[in-house]
C-alpha positions as a Python dict, from the first residue, in 0.01 Angstrom:
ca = {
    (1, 'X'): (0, 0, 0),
    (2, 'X'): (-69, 301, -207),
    (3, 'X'): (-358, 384, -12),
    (4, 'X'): (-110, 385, 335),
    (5, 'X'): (142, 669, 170),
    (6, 'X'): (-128, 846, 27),
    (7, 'X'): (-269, 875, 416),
    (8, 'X'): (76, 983, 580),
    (9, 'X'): (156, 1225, 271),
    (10, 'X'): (-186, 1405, 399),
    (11, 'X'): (-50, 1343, 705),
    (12, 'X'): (243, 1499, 661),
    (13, 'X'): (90, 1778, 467),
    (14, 'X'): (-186, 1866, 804),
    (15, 'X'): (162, 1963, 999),
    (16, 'X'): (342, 2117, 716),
    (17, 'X'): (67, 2354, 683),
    (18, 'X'): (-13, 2381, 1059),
    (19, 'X'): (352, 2433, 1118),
    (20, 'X'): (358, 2733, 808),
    (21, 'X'): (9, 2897, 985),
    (22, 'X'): (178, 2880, 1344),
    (23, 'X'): (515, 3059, 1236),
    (24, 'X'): (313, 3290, 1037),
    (25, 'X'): (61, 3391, 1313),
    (26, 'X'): (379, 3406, 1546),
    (27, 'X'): (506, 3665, 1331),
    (28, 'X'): (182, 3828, 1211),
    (29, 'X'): (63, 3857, 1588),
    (30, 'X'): (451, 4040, 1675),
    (31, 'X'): (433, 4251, 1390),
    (32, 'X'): (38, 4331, 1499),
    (33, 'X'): (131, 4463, 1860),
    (34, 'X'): (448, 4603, 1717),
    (35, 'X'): (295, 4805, 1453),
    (36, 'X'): (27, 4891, 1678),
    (37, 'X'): (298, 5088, 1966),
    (38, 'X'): (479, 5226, 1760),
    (39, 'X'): (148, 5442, 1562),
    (40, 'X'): (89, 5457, 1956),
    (41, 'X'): (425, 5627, 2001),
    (42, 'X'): (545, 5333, 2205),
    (43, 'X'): (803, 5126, 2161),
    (44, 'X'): (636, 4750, 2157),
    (45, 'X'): (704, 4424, 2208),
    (46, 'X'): (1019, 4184, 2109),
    (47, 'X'): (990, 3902, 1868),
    (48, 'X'): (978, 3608, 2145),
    (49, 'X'): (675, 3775, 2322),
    (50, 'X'): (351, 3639, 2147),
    (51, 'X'): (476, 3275, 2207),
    (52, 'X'): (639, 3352, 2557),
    (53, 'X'): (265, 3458, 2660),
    (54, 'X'): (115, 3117, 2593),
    (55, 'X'): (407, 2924, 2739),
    (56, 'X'): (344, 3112, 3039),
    (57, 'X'): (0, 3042, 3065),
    (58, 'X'): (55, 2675, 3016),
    (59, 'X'): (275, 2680, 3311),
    (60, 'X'): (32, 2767, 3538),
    (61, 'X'): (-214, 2583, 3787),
    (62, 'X'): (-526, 2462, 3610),
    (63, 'X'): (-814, 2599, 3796),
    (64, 'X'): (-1254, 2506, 3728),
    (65, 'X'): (-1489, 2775, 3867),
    (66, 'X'): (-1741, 2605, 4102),
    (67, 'X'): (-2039, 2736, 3943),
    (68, 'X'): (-1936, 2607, 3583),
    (69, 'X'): (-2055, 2348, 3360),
    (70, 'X'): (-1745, 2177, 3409),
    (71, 'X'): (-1783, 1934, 3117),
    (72, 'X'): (-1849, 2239, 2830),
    (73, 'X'): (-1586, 2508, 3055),
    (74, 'X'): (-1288, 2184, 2923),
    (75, 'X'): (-1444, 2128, 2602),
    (76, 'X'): (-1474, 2464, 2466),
    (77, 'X'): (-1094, 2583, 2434),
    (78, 'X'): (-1080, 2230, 2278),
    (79, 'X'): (-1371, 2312, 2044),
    (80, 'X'): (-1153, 2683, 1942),
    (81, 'X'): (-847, 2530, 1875),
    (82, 'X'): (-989, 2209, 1666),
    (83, 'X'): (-1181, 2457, 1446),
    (84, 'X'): (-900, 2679, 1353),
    (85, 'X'): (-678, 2404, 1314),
    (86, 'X'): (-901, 2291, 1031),
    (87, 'X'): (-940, 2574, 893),
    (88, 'X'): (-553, 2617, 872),
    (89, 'X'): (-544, 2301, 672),
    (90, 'X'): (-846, 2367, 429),
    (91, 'X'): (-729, 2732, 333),
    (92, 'X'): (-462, 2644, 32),
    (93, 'X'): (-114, 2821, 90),
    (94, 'X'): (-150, 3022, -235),
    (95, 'X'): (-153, 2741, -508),
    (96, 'X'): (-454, 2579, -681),
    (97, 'X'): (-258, 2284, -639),
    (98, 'X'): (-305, 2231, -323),
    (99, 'X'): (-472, 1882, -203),
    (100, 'X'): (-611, 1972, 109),
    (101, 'X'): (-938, 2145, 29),
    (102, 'X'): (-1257, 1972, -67),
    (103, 'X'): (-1479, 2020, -358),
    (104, 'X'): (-1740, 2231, -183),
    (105, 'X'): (-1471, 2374, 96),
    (106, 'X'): (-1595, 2697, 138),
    (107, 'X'): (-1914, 2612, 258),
    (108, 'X'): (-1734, 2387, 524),
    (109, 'X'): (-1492, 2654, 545),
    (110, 'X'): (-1802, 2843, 630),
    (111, 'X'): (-1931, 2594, 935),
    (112, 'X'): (-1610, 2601, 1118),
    (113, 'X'): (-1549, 2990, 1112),
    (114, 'X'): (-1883, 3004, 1293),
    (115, 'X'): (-1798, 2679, 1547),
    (116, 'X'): (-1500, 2883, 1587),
    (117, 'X'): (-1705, 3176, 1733),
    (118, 'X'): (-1960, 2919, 1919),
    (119, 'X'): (-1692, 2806, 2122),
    (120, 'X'): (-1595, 3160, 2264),
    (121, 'X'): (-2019, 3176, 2307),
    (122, 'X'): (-2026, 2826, 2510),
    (123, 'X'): (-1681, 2918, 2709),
    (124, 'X'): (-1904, 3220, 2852),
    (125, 'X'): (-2245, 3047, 2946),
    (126, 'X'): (-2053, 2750, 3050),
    (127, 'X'): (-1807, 2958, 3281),
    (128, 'X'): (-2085, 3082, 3499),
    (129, 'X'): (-1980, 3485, 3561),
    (130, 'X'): (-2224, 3744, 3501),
    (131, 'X'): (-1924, 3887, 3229),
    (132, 'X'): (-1881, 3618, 3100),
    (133, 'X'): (-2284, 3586, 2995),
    (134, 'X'): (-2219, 3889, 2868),
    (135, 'X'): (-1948, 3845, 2651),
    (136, 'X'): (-2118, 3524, 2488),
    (137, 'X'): (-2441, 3763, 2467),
    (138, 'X'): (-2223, 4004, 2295),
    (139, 'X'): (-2076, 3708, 2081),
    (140, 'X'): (-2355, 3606, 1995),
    (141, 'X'): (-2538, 3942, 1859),
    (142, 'X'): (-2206, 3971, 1631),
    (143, 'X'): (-2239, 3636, 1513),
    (144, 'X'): (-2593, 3695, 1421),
    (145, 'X'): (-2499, 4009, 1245),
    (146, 'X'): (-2191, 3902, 1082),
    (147, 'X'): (-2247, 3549, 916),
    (148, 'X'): (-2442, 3662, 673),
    (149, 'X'): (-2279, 3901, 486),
    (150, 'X'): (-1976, 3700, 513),
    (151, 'X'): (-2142, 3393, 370),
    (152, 'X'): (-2248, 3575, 62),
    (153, 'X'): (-1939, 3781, 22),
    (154, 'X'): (-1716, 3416, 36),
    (155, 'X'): (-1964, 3269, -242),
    (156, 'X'): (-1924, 3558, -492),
    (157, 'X'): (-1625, 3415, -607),
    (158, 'X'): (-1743, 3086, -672),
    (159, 'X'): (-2078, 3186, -845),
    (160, 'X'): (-1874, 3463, -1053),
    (161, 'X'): (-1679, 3156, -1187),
    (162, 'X'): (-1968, 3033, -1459),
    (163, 'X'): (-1927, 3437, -1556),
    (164, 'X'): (-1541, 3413, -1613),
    (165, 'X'): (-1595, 3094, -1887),
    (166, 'X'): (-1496, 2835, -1573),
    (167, 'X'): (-1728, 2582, -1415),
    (168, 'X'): (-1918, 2681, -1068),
    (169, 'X'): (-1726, 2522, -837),
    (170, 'X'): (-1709, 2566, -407),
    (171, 'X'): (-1347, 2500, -452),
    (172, 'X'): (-1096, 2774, -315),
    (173, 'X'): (-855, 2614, -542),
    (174, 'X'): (-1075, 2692, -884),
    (175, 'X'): (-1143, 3044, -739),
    (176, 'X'): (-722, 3121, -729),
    (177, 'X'): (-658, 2927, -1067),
    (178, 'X'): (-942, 3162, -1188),
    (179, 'X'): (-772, 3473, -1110),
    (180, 'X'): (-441, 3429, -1365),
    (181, 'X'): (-361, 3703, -1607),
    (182, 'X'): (-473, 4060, -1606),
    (183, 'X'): (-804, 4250, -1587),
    (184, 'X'): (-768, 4605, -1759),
    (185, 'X'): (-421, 4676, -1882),
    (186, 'X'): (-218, 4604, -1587),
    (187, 'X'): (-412, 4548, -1339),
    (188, 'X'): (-403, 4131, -1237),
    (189, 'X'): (-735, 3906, -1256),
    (190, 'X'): (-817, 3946, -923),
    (191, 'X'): (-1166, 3953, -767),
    (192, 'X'): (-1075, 4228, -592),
    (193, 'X'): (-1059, 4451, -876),
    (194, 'X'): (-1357, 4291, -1084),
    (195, 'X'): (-1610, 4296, -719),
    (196, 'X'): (-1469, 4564, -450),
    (197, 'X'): (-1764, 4607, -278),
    (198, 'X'): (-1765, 4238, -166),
    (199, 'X'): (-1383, 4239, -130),
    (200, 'X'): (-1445, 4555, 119),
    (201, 'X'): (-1763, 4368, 294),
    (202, 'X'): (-1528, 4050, 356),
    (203, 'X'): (-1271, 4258, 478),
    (204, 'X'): (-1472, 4436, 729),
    (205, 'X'): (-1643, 4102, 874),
    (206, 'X'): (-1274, 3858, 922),
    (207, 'X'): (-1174, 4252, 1066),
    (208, 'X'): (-1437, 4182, 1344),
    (209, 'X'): (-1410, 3788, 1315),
    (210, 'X'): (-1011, 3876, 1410),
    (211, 'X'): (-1075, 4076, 1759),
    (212, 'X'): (-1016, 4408, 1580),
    (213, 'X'): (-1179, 4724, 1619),
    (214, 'X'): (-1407, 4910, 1561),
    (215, 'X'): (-1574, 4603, 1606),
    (216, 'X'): (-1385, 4274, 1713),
    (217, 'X'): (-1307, 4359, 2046),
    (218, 'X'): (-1726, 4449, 2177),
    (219, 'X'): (-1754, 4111, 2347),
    (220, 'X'): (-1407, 4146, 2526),
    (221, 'X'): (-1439, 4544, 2603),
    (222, 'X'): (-1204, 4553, 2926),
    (223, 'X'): (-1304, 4847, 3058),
    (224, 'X'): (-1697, 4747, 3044),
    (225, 'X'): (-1691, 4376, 3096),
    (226, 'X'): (-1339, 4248, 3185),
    (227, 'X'): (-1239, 4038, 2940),
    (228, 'X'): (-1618, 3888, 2854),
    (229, 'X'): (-1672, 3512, 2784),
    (230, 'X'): (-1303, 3430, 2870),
    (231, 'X'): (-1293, 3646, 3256),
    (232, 'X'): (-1325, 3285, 3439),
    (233, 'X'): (-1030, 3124, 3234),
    (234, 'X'): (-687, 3100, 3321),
    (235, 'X'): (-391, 2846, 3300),
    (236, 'X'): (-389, 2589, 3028),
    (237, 'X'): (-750, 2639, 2926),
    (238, 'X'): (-632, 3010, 2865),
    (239, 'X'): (-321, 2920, 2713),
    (240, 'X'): (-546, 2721, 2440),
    (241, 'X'): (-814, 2992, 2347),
    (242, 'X'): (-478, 3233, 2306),
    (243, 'X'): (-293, 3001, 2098),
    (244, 'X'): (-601, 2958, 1898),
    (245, 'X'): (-678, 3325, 1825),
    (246, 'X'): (-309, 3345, 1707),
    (247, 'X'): (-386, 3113, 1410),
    (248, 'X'): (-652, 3370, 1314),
    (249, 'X'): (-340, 3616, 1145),
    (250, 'X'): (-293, 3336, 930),
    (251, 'X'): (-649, 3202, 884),
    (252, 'X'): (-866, 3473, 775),
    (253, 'X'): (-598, 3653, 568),
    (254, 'X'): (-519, 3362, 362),
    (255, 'X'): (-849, 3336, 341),
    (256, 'X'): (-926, 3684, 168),
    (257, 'X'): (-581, 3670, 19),
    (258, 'X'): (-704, 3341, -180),
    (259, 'X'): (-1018, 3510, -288),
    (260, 'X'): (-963, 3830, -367),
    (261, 'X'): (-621, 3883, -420),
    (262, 'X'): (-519, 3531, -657),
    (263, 'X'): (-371, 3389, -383),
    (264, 'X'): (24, 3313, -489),
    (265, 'X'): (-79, 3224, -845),
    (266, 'X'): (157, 3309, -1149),
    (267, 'X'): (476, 3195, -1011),
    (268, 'X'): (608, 2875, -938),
    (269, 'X'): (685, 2736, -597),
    (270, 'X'): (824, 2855, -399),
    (271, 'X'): (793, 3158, -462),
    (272, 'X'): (426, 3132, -499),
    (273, 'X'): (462, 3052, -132),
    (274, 'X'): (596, 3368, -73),
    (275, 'X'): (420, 3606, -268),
    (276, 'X'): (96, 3434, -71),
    (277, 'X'): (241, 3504, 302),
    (278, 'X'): (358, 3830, 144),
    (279, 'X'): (2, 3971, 36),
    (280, 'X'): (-121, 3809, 386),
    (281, 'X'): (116, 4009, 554),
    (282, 'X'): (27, 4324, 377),
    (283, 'X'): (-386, 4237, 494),
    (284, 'X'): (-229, 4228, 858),
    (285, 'X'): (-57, 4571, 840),
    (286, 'X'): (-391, 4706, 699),
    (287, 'X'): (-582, 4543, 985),
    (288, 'X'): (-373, 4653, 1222),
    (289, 'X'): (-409, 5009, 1094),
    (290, 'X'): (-768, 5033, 1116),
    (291, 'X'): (-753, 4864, 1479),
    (292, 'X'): (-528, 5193, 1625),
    (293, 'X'): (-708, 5415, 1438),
    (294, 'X'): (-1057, 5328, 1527),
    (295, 'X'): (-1277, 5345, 1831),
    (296, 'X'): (-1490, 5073, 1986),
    (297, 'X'): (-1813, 5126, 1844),
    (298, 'X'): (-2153, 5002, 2081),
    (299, 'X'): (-2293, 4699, 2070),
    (300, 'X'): (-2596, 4842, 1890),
    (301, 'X'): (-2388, 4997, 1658),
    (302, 'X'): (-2311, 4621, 1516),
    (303, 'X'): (-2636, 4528, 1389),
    (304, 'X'): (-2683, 4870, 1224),
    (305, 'X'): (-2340, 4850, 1051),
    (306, 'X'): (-2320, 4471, 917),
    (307, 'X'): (-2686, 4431, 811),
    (308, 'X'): (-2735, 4762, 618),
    (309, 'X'): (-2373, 4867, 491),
    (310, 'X'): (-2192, 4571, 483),
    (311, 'X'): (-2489, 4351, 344),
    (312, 'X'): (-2592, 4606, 107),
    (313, 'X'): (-2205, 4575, -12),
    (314, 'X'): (-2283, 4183, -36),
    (315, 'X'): (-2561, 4204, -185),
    (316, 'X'): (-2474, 4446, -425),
    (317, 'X'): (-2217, 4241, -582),
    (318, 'X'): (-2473, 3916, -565),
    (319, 'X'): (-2674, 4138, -802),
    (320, 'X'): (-2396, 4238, -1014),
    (321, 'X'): (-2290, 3809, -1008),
    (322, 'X'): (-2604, 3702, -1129),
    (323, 'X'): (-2725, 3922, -1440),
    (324, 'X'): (-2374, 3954, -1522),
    (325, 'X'): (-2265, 4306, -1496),
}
């Protein structure tokens, strides 16, 4: 019988959680366009209008190209939307008490973020239009140059644990409960004071992972390739990519919030809670800063960027991780 509540607590818990991430994206994604007009010198937006844009698209007619794969063109909205709902459960609110994660979550964490971005790669193969080929192209070339410094700049945290007197662990919930008290005088535990170059390299790659220029946007440029992998989709198929990439406010800046700036920890709920959607917010006003203020860069630009800067970032901080400096 224990067994049974212990299955509809976790239950309970996946649509607490999904329910936090979807009123927090809802608001993330309103502040995002809102901020974003008025640097613009327009006036934005209202609060309704995220949501009221996938509502609409769910009320309209369902529609299959003839030349797609019909089978993959269904199931890869599907594949979006499961991924980032997972991830929204496995990224702990703030708290190292937090049951949902796994002992080696980040590296699962890891897997998903990428079948995230595969989805968007088989929605343009499968959708047969020349843009669309070239938005998964595009997809895929940032994928490729991407992953890895992201992969390494996630782990830091973890491998800097065994450095801190804690045990290595893959556990996002040891990496917050490792970042209590201060640093140097005032300044809080936090990885992003003790490794900023990593904290700057994982910033830059969930930037692009979120859509956001200079980078995000290259597989979706509208004035170059409509709007890439996703030109053939419309309706309810639409409506489920969008309401995916609105769980990404909430996603990936929980997820850098968590590792690099301790999460909620120090208080007690809920204002732990708070503090946590607080500093997420704060990573969404900064994102949404760069995105106005920056150009598109070129595709070839990517490759050049993410595998010399941002690697050498990464890498830089591996270094520093494993002779202990």
């Amino acid at each position: 019988m224990q067994t049974v509540f212990d299955y509809l607590f976790i239950i309970a818990l996946y649509f607490a959680v999904i329910g936090l991430a979807f009123f927090f994206s809802w608001g993330a994604s309103w502040v995002f366009r809102k901020l974003s007009a008025r640097l613009q010198a327009r006036r934005g937006p209202p609060a309704y209008q995220p949501i009221a844009d996938i509502i609409k698209l769910f009320g309209k007619e369902r529609f299959t190209p003839a030349l797609s794969n019909k089978f993959l063109y269904i199931l890869s909205p599907l594949l979006a939307l499961s991924a980032i709902l997972i991830l929204s459960f496995m990224i702990p609110p703030g708290t190292p008490l937090w049951p949902g994660p796994l002992a080696f979550d980040l590296i699962v964490i890891l897997y998903f973020s990428v079948m995230f971005s595969l989805a968007f790669v088989i929605a343009g193969w499968a959708s047969g239009s020349t843009w669309g080929k070239i938005g998964a192209s595009r997809e895929v070339v940032m994928i490729l140059s991407v992953e890895l410094p992201l992969a390494i700049a996630l782990l830091i945290p973890s491998l800097a644990l065994a450095r801190g007197g804690f045990s290595f662990s893959l556990s996002i919930t040891d990496v917050i409960s490792a970042q209590q008290g201060t640093f140097i005088w005032i300044l809080p535990n936090w990885f992003l004071f003790r490794y900023p170059l990593a904290a700057i390299a994982l910033f830059l790659t969930l930037l692009t992972k979120s859509w956001m220029r200079p980078f995000g946007d290259i597989p979706e440029a509208e004035q170059e390739i409509f709007a890439g992998s996703l030109t053939e989709y419309g309706g309810p198929l639409l409506g489920i990519f969008e309401l995916a990439r609105l769980f990404r406010f909430y996603v990936f800046t929980a997820l850098f919030v968590d590792l690099y700036l301790g999460g909620g920890v120090g208080f007690v709920f809920p204002f732990d809670l708070l503090i946590f959607l607080a500093k997420c917010l704060v990573i969404v006003i900064l994102m949404t800063i760069v995105h106005v203020a920056s150009a598109r860069y070129r595709i070839s630009h990517v490759f050049k960027w993410f595998l010399t800067v941002c690697l050498a970032f990464a890498l830089f901080s591996l270094i520093r991780v494993l002779v202990g400096f």
